[in-house]
Every structure is written in structure tokens, then in C-alpha cells.
Wavefront OBJ file of the C-alpha trace (Angstrom):
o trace
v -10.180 7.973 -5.995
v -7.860 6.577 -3.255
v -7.603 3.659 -0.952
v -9.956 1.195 -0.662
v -10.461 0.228 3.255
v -11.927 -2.969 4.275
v -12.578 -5.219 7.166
v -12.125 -8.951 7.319
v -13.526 -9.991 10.805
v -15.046 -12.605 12.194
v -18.805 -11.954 12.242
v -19.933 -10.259 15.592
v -16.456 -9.328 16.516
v -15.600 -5.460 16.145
v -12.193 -4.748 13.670
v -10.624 -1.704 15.351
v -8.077 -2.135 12.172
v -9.883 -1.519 9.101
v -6.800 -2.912 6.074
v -6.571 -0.721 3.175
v -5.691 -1.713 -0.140
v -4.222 0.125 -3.121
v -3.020 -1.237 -6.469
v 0.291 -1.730 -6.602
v 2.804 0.598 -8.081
v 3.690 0.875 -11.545
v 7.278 0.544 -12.550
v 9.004 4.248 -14.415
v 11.963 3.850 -16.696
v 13.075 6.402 -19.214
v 15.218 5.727 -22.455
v 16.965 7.782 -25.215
v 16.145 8.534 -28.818
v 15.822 10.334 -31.485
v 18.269 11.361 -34.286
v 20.991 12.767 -31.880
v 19.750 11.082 -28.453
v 17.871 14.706 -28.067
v 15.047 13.282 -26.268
v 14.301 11.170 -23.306
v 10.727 8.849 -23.491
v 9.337 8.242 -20.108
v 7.514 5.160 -19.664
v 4.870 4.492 -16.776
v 4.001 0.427 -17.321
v 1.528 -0.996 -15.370
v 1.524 -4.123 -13.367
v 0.590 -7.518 -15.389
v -3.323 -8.002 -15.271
v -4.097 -4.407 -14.772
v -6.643 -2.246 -16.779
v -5.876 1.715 -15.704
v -8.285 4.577 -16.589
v -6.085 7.433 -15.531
v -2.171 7.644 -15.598
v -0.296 10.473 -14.374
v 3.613 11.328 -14.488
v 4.410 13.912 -12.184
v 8.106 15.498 -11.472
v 9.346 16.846 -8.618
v 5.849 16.079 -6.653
v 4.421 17.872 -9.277
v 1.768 16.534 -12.146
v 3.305 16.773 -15.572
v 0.697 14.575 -17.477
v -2.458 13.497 -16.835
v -3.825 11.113 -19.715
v -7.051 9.952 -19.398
v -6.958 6.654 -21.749
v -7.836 3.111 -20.855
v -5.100 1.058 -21.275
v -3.285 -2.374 -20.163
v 0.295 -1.003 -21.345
v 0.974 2.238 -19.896
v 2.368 5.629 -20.928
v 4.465 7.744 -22.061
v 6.177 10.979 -22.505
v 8.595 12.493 -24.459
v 10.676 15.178 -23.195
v 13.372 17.139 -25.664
v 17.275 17.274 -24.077
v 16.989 20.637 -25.016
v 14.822 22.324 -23.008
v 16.767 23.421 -19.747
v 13.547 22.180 -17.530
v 13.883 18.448 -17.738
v 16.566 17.439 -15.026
v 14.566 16.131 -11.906
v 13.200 13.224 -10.037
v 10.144 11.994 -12.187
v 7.061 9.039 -10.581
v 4.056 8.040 -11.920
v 0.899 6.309 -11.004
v -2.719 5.200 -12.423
v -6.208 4.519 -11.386
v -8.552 1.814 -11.746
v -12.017 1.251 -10.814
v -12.984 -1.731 -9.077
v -16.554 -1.987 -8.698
v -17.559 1.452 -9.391
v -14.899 3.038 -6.925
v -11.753 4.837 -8.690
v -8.498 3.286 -6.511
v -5.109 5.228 -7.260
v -1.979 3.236 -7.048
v 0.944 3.337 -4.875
v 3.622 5.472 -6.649
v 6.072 4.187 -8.646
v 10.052 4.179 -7.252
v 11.610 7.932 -8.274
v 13.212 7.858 -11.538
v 15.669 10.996 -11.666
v 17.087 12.340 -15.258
v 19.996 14.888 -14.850
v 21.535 16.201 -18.328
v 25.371 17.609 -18.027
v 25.426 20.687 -16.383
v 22.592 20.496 -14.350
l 1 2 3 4 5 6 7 8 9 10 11 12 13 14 15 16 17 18 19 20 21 22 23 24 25 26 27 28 29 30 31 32 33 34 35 36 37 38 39 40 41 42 43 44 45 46 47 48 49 50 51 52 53 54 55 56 57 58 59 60 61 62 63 64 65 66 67 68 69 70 71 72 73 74 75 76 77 78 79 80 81 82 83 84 85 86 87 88 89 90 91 92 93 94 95 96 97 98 99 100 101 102 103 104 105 106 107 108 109 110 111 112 113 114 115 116 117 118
């Protein structure tokens, strides 16, 4: 897991600047729903072309899912206005192998939620 350094050099010439390439982040958006708007769906999309093994949401810097499920579409999660622990700044990323190494993505852009009286 993690970058993926290279060199592209001319041959017999030393690179003393290896590039490094990650996937590019996924995009994080969040949405209301349910019967009273008491819930908020996060949703971690990946970029077009993209197969991901691993996603993870994390809030606050901290991992809040960690789903494990190939996919082309993304994830997401659902999170209840009613518990008192949802207000905070929410990103995501995913992994993909390429050529039998796992490569994590740049983070996506912060997404906060606040509810009223936060």
C-alpha cells in the first residue's frame, strides 16, 4: 500500500528525482434522507475508469469504515442525525492494485457535516 515511485530517465543517466504516483482522489459528498431527514448517507465515488479493492471513510483523521469490496462505484455510509457524534470534517480514500502492488489514493477534499447545536 502507498505510492508508487518510478524513474523515467534516459538510459545511462542517473535520476536523482525518482516521480511518485498515486491514484487520484476520490470525490466525498453527503446527502439527506430518511423519513424525517434523520440521517445523512456519505458517499466516497471513485474516479471514472477505476476498480478499488479497499475504501475507507475516516473523520476527523480518524478511520470510520474500512470496506473491503471490489467495486467501480464507491461507498457509502449512513450516519443517524441523532446520535450526538456525527458533526465533523469527514475524507475518504481507496486502494487499487496495479500489477500486484496495493497503491492508496490521494484523499478526497474534507467534507464537514455540523447538525444545529454543535
Amino acid at each position: 500500500m502507498g505510492e508508487y515511485p518510478f524513474s523515467c530517465c534516459l538510459i545511462g543517466n542517473s535520476c536523482p528525482h525518482p516521480i511518485t504516483y498515486r491514484p487520484a482522489a476520490p470525490s466525498i459528498s453527503a446527502t439527506a434522507g430518511g423519513p424525517w431527514n434523520d440521517s445523512v448517507t456519505i458517499a466516497c465515488s471513485l474516479p471514472r475508469s477505476y476498480m478499488s479493492t479497499t475504501f475507507q471513510i475516516l473523520k476527523n483523521g480518524h478511520l470510520v469504515l474500512l470496506e473491503s469490496t471490489p467495486s467501480s462505484q464507491g461507498v457509502r455510509l449512513q450516519l443517524h442525525t441523532a446520535d450526538p457524534d456525527i458533526s465533523g470534517s469527514y475524507t475518504c480514500s481507496y486502494e487499487i492494485d496495479i500489477s500486484g502492488r496495493k497503491m492508496q489514493s490521494n484523499l478526497s477534499s474534507p467534507f464537514s457535516i455540523h447538525l444545529p447545536g454543535d
